[in-house]
C-alpha positions, 0 to 999 in steps of 0.5 A, a space after each residue: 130170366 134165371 130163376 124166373 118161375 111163375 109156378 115158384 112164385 104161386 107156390 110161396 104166396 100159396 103156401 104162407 096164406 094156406 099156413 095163416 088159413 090152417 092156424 086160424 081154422 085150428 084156432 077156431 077148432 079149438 075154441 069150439 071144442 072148449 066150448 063144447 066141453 065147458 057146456 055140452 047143453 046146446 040150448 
């Protein structure tokens, strides 16, 4: 079985869903920090 590699496989999967998590957490990041900003008053 060339090129058969368990760990190849989980490292792709891996990476792109890891790529999608960390665009959203920056996404999420972001609209706080503007959030934050525009009404520093937190009541």
């Amino acid at each position: 079985m060339s090129g058969h590699s368990k760990w190849h496989n989980i490292q792709a999967k891996k990476g792109k869903a890891d790529a999608a998590k960390g665009r959203i957490f920056t996404k999420l990041g972001r609209e706080i920090a503007v959030a934050a900003k525009s009404n520093p008053n937190p009541d």
